[in-house]
Each structure stands twice: as structure tokens, then as C-alpha cells.
C-alpha positions in Angstrom: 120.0 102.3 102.7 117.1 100.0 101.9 119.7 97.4 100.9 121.8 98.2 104.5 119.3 99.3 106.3 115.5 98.5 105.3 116.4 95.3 104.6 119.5 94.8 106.6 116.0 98.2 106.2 97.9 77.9 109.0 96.3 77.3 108.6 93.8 74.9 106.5 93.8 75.6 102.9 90.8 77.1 100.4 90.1 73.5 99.5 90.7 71.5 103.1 87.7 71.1 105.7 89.1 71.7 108.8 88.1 72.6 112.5 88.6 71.3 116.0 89.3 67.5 116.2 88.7 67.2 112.5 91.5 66.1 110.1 92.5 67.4 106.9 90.6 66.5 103.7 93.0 66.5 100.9 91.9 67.3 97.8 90.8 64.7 94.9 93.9 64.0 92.8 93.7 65.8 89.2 92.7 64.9 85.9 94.8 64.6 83.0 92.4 63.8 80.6 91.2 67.3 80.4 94.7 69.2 79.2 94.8 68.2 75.3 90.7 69.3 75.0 91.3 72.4 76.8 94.5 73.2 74.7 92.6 73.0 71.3 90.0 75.1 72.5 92.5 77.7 73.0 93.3 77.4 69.5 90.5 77.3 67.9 89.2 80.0 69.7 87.8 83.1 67.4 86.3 86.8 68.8 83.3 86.3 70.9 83.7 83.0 72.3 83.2 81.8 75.7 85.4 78.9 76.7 83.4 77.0 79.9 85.7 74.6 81.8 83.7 72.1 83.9 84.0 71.7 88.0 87.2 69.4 88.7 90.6 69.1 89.7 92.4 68.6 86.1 96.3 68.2 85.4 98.2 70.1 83.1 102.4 69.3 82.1 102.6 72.4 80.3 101.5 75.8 79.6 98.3 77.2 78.1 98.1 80.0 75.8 95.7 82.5 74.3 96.5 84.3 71.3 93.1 85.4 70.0 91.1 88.7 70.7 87.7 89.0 72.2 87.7 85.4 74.6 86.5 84.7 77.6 87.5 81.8 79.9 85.2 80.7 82.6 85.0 78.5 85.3 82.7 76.5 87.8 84.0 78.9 90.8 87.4 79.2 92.4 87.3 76.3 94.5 85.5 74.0 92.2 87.1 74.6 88.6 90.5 73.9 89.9 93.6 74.1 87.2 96.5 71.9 88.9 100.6 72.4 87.0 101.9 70.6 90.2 103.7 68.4 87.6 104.1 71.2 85.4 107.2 70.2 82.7 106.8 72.4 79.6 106.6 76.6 79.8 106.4 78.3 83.1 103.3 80.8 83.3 100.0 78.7 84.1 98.6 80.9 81.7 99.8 83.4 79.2 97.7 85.3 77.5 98.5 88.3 74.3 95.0 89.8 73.3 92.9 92.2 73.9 89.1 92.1 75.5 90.0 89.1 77.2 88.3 88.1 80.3 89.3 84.8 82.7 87.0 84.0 85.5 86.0 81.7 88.4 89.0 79.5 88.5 91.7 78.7 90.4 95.3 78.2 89.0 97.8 76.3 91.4 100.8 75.3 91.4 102.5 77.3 88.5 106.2 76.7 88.0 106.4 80.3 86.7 103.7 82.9 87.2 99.9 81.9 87.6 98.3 84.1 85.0 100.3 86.4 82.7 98.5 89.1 80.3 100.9 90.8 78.0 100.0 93.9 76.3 96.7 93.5 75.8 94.0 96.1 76.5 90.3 95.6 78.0 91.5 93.0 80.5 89.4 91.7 83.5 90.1 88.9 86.2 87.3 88.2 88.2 87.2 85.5 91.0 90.4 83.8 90.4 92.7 82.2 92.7 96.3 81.5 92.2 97.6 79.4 95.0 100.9 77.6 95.4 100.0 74.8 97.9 103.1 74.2 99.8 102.7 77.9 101.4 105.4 80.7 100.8 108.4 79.4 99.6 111.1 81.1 96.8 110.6 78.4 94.6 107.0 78.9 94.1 106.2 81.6 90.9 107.1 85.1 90.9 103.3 86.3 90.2 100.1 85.3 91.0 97.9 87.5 88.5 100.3 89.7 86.3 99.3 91.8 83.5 101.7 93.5 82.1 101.7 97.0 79.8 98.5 96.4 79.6 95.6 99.0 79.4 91.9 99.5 81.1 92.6 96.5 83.2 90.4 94.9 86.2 91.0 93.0 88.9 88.4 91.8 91.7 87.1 89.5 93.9 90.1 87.5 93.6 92.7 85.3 95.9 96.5 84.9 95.4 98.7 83.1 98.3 102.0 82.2 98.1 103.7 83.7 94.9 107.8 84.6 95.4 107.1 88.3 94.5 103.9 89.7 94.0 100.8 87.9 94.5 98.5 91.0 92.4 100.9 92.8 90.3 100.0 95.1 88.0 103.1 96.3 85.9 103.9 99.8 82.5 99.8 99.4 82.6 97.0 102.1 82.2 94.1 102.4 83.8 93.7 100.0 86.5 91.6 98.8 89.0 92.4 96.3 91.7 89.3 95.4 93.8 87.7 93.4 96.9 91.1 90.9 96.3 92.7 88.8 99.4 96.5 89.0 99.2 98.0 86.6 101.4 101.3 85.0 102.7 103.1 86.5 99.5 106.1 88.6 99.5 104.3 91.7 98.2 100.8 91.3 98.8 99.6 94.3 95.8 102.3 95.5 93.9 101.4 98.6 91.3 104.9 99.1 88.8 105.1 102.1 86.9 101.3 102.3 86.0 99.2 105.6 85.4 96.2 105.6 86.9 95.4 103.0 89.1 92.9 102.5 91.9 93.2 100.3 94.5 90.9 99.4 97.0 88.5 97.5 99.3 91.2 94.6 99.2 92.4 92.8 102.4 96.5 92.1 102.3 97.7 90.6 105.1 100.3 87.7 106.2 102.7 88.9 103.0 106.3 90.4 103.9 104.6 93.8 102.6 100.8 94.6 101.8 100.3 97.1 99.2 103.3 98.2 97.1 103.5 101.5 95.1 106.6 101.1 93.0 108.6 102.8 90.4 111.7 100.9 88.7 114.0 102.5 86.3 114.6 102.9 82.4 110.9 101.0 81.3 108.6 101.9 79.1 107.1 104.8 81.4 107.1 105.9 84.5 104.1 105.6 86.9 102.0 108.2 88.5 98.8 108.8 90.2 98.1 106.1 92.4 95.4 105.8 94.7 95.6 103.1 97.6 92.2 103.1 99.6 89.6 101.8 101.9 91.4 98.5 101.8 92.2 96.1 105.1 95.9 95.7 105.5 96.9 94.2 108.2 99.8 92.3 110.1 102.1 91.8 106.8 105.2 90.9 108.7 106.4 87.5 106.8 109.7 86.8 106.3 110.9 87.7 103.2 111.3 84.4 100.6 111.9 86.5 97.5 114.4 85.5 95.1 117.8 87.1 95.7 118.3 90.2 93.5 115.0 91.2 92.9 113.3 93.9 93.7 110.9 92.7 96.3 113.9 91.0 98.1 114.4 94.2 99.9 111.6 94.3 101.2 111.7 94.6 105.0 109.0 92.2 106.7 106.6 94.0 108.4 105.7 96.8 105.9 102.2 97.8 105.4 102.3 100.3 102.7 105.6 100.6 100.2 106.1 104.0 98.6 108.9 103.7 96.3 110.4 106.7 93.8 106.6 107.4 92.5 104.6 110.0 92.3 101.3 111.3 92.9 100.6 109.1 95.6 97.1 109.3 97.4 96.9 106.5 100.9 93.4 107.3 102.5 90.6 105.3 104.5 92.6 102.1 104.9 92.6 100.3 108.1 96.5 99.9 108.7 97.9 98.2 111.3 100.4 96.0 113.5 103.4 95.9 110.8 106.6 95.7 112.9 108.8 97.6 110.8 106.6 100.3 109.7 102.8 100.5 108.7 104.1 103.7 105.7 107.5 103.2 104.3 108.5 105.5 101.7 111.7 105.6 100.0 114.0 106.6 96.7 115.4 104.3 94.8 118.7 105.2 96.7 117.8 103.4 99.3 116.7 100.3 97.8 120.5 99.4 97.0 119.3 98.7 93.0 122.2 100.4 91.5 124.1 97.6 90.8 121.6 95.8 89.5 119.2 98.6 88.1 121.4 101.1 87.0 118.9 104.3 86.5 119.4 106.5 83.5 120.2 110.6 84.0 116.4 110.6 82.9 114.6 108.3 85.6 113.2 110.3 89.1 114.3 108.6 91.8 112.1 110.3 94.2 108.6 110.3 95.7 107.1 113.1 95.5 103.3 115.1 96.1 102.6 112.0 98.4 99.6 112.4 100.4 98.7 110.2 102.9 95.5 110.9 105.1 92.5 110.1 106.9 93.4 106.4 107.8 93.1 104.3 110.4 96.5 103.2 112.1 97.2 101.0 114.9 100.6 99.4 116.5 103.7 98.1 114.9 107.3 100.0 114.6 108.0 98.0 117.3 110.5 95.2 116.0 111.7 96.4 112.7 113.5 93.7 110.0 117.3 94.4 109.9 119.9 95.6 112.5 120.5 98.5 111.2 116.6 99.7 111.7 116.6 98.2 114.7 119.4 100.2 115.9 117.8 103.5 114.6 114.4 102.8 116.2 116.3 102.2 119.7 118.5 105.4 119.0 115.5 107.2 118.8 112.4 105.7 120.9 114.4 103.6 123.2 114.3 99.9 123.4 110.7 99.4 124.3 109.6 102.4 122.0 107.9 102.4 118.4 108.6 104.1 114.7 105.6 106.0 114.5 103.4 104.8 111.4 105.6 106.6 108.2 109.1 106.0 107.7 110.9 108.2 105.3 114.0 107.6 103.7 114.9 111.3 103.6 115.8 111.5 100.1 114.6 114.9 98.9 114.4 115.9 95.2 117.3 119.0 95.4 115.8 121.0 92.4 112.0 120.8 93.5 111.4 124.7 94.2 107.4 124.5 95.2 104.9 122.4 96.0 105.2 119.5 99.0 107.0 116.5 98.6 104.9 114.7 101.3 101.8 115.5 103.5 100.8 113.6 106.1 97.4 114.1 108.2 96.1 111.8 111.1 99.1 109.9 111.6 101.0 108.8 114.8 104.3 110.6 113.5 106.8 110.7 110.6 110.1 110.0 110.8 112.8 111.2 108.4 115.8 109.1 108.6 118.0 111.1 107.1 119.7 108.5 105.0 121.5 110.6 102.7 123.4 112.1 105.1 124.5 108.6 106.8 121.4 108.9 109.3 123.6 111.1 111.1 120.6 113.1 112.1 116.8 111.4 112.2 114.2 113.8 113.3 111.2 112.5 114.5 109.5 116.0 113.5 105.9 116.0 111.8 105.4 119.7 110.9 107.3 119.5 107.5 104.8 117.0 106.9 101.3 118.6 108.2 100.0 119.7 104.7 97.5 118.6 102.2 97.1 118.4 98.1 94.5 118.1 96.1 92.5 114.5 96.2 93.2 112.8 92.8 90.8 111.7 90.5 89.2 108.3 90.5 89.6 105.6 87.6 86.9 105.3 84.9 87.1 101.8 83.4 84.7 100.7 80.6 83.8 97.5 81.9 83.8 98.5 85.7 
């Protein structure tokens, strides 16, 4: 259904000065002569150091890589320490890192062929003030990820920017302990993306301009599952992009105009965010039946394909539901509010676990309405009815990081 029916279901840049009747500044072309010092710094690097890279636009052809534990990698500030790959020919990630207690900070990455910054399997990670920009705005061609650690564990992510990556512009994937904080997500196809982690937090981030803001996800057959999840006191607003993301991926099902993405995960808490103005919906949740994966991801007898003990409450909502991506949604929302006439804020697939005997699957308190679209019957009957909904669980616990 989220294959048929979810999916079927300028602005001046960080580095330009402009206003009213002022032109564009472009930025200084980049330095070359900087790549080959930087590189052998990164391998002569040993536990403890600190790697400082000077205010400047400099040019690299080719990736960098970290290898060694204990490093960190500083810059002059996000808009002046500026790391260009626009004529990136060698590797794809701007940065790949494999270590543990690494920390990168106060740069900016741009440009990427492949994924800004990639941090793989390392534990004790933070990213701090980073931006990873692709500077011809949202296109599929840019990277898949902006800042993208990946079974990875006590991991931290703030005060950071990503605009224009092809999937996810914060994604945070089989990890451990996470916290995503006070980022700006922006113009990307998923905005914040958590992927089978356990035990994330993620809050007082603004996403807004990406296809969806904040994505919950769980995809099949990886190293483990995710759970417990909390999405709060963050600003997402007005993600209703078109969706650019490379055919057959997941995020390419994406309807534009989603707020928050719910998809086959568990433990689930959505309070105190300001959510607003997404036309499709400003709450989707769904199984992975609806996504239309099958073909592609093709679930084992082992992998839950259902959200469940989702608890969504005390936020504030406001507009969208209006317009909905995909005829088939548009259809439904006519059927059932008429043509000038709103989804109220959560959308639900209707895909109910058959052998859960207790506890709720969903609760839903201080919302506009809920609808169940009763996709695995053929949405032959949609309710619009809340009161399955109106319940509560238990708030879940909060993060604990070391270096937080």
C-alpha cells in the first residue's frame, strides 16, 4: 500500500550574503594544496591526537580516511573550515571513518559524490557542528547521507546542518545509544532517519523543507532490530518536498509531505514536538506491507513487520492532510473528508499484529484524529474512529551517553 498508495501513498546558501537588492557572493574557489597534508595527517595519526584544519575553502579529488582510535578532527567553524569534493574522482564518502572515540567538529563537508561523513562500527562517536551540504540543492545525484554512522554505539549528534543528501540527511543506522540534538535538517529526502537502533533520543532539532522530517524506521533481516525510540521537543515543520530519492530505496516511498514516519518499529514515544502543515500527513505509521519492499527486501519468518506500543502525545499539531502525495491517497482523503477536507494528523496503515493478545498497539492523546486505512483489507473500510486509539503507556526512559 505504501508502494500504491503512500507513495502512489531559496533561498541564499550558508556561505552567500544575500538580501534585498544585493547579489550573490559566491564563495572563494578551493584550495588544492591542502589535500596531500591533510591525508598524511590521517595516517600518522596515533590515540590522543587532535588534528586542527585551518579556516579555508580546500579541494579534495578523493576520499579521506581514519583508521586510528582515540582522534579528533577539528575545524575553524562550519562556515569557515570548508571541505570542498566538488571534483571529487577517487572513493565516494567525504569521509570514512572505522574507530572508536573519534570525534569530528566545526566543519563543513560539501559536495560528496557518496555520503558526507560515514562512521562504521566504531563506539564513543560525536559530531558536533558539522555541515554537509550538496550546493546545487536536492537532486538524486547528490550523496545518499549527510552524517551516517552506522552499527555504531554511544553515538552523538548536535548542533549540526545537512541539506540536500538523496536519502537521509542525519541517519543513524544497527547503532546503540544515540542522541541526535539541536540539528537543522533541510531540503533532504528524509530529514532524520533512526534504522533499527536501540535507544535513541531525538530532540530539539528543526526538520523542515525535506520530503519527510523525522523517520523512525525498521528494515528487515540486519544485524538487529530497533526499539525504543524517542522523537521530542523538536520543530518539524512543512516537509512536503518532492521526493528525489534514488529509485528502489527505501526512502523513495516516501510520500512528500510527511512529518513523522513510523515504520514496523517498536516502542515508539512522539511527544512535545511542534508538528505542522505536512500535506500528506503530519504522523504516518505503517508495516512494512505497505511500503511495497517485498520485492526488494524480502523479510525473513523472523523479522516483525509491525509497529507496535506507539505512543504519541502531548504535541502540538497544526494543518496539512490537505493535499496528500499519490492518487490513491488523494482519493481516500476525498472518500472520506470530501474534496476541501483534511486527514486528521495520524495516518495508520491498519496492519495489526494478529497474535498480539494484550497491551495497545497504538495510543494517541491530543491529536486532531487518527485514521486507520484499513489497507489490509483493500481499504475497503477506513474508519476515521479515535477511541481504539485514546490510551496511554508508560513514558520511556531517556538516553545516558558518556560524553553527553
Amino acid at each position: 500500500m505504501w508502494k500504491t498508495t503512500l507513495l502512489t501513498f531559496a533561498a541564499c546558501g550558508l556561505l552567500a550574503a544575500c538580501g534585498r537588492g544585493q547579489e550573490a557572493v559566491a564563495p572563494p574557489a578551493a584550495d588544492a594544496s591542502y589535500q596531500k597534508v591533510l591525508q598524511q595527517q590521517l595516517l600518522d595519526a596515533s590515540p590522543g591526537d587532535v588534528i586542527e584544519i585551518p579556516a579555508g575553502r580546500h579541494a579534495f579529488d578523493r576520499s579521506l580516511s581514519l583508521r586510528v582510535d582515540g582522534v579528533t578532527i577539528r575545524g575553524a567553524g562550519m562556515d569557515q573550515t570548508v571541505l570542498s569534493f566538488k571534483g571529487q574522482r577517487s572513493g565516494a564518502e567525504g569521509l570514512i571513518v572505522n574507530a572508536d572515540d573519534f570525534t569530528l567538529e566545526n566543519l563543513a563537508i560539501e559536495d560528496s559524490k557518496g555520503d558526507g561523513v560515514k562512521v562504521n562500527e566504531g563506539e564513543n562517536i560525536t559530531i558536533r557542528g558539522v555541515r554537509v551540504e550538496w550546493t546545487n540543492g536536492p537532486h538524486t545525484d547528490n550523496g545518499a547521507y549527510g552524517l551516517y554512522p552506522v552499527q555504531t554505539r554511544n553515538v552523538l549528534i548536535e548542533d549540526s546542518v545537512v541539506i540536500g543528501a538523496s536519502d537521509a540527511g542525519i541517519y543513524v543506522g544497527q547503532s546503540q545509544d544515540v542522541v541526535v540534538r539541536r540539528n537543522r535538517a533541510e531540503k533532504n529526502v528524509a530529514g532524520i532517519e533512526i534504522e533499527n537502533c536501540i535507544r535513541a533520543d531525538v530532540h530539539d532539532n528543526v526538520a523542515t523543507g525535506n520530503t519527510g522530517g523525522i523517520l523512525v524506521f525498521n528494515m528487515p533481516d540486519l544485524p538487529q532490530p530497533g526499539h525504543t525510540t524517542r522523537v521530542y521537543d523538536n520543530r518539524i515543520v512543512a516537509n512536503n518536498h518532492d521526493n528525489f530519492g534514488r529509485k528502489g530505496t527505501a526512502v523513495a516511498a516516501v510520500p512528500a509531505g510527511s512529518g513523522v514516519v513510523i515504520m514496523s518499529n517498536d516502542e515508539v514515544e512522539i511527544f512535545n514536538n511542534e508538528i505542522a502543515d505536512h500535506r500528506t500527513a503530519n504522523v504516518l505509521i505503517a508495516s512494512h506491507y505497505s511500503a511495497g519492499y517485498d520485492s526488494k527486501y524480502k523479510p525473513s519468518a523472523a523479522f516483525d513487520p509491525y509497529p507496535e506500543q506507539i505512543f504519541i502525545h502531548d504535541n502540538r499539531f497544526s494543518g496539512g492532510g490537505g493535499s496528500p502525495d499519490g492518487l490513491d491517497l488523494k482519493a481516500l482523503k476525498v472518500a472520506m473528508f470530501g474534496l476541501r477536507g483534511n486527514f486528521p494528523d495520524v495516518f495508520w496503515d491498519g496492519y495489526a499484529n494478529p497474535e498480539r493478545t494484550e497491551g495497545p498497539q497504538i495510543c494517541v492523546q491530543g491529536a486532531s484524529g487518527v485514521v486507520n486505512a484499513d489497507a489490509p483489507n483493500k481499504f475497503k473500510n477506513p474508519t476515521s474512529d479515535a477511541k481504539p486509539f485514546d490510551c496511554t503507556l508508560d513514558p520511556l526512559p531517556a538516553v545516558e551517553l558518556t560524553q553527553a
